[in-house]
C-alpha positions in Angstrom: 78.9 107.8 116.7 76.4 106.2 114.3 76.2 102.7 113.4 77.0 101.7 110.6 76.2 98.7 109.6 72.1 100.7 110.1 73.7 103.4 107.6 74.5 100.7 105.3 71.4 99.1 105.3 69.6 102.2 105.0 71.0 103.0 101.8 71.2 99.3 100.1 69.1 99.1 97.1 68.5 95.3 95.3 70.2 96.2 91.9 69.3 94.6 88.3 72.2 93.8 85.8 71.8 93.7 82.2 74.5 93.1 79.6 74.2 94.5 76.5 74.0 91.9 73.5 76.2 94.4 71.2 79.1 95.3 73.5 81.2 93.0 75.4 81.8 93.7 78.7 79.2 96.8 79.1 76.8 96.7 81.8 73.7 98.3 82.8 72.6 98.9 87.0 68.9 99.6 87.5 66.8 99.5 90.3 65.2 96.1 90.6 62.2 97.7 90.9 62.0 100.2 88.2 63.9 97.5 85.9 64.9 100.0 82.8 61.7 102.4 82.9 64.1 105.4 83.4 67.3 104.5 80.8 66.9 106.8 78.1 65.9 105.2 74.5 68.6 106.3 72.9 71.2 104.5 75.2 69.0 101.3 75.0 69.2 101.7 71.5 72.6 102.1 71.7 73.3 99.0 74.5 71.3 96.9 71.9 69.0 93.8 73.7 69.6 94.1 77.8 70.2 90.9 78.9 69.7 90.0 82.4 72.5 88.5 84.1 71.3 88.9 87.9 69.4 90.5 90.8 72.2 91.8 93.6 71.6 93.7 96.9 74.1 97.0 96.5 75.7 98.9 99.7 78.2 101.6 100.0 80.2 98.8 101.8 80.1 96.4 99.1 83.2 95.9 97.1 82.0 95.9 93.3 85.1 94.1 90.2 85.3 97.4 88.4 83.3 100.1 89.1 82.9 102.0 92.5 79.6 101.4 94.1 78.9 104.8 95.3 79.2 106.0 91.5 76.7 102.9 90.9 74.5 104.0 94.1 74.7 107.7 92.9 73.8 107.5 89.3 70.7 104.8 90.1 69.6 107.8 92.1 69.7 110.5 90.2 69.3 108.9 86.5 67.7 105.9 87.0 70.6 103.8 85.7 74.6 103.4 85.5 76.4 102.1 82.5 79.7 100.2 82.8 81.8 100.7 80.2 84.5 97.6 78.9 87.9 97.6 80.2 90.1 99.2 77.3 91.6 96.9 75.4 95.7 96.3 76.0 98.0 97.7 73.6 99.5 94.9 73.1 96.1 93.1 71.8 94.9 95.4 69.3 98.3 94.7 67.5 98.1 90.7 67.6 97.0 90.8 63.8 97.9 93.7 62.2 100.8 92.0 60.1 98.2 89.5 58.9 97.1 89.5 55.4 93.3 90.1 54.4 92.8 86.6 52.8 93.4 85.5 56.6 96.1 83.1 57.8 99.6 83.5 57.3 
């Protein structure tokens, strides 16, 4: 039976995370290495100014917030990048003000 804590290590890669400056709560994983080289134009474009938010060693075995780490691992590999959308929103907070009147408060 293999180890594998050497599996693990075998497939960890040191991960850069940008947030985009136009959408809250989207996220861009790159290989530290090849920073945003291979994420297409149109998507940076799109994700408006990457900000860098950190520099994180990534493993199969590591337990990402809200996104599963072998999608992150996967799509690194074979596009050079993988976005994280935001959450959706809650039902209930996309109708906090739709009673409210266009000049503002009630």
């Amino acid at each position: 039976m293999p180890d594998t804590r050497a599996i693990a290590v075998m497939t960890m890669k040191i991960c850069s995370i940008f947030k985009s400056s136009r959408k809250d709560e989207m996220y861009l994983y790159v290989d530290k290495r090849e920073q945003l080289e291979r994420v297409p134009g149109a998507l940076l474009e799109m994700f408006g100014r990457a900000v860098h938010v950190m520099d994180m060693p990534v493993t199969a075995s590591r337990r990402l917030a809200r996104v599963d780490v072998e999608k992150v691992l996967a799509g690194i590999d074979e596009r050079g990048y993988y976005l994280q959308m935001p959450p959706p929103k809650e039902e209930y907070m996309l109708d906090l003000f739709r009673d409210r009147p266009e000049t503002g408060v009630r």
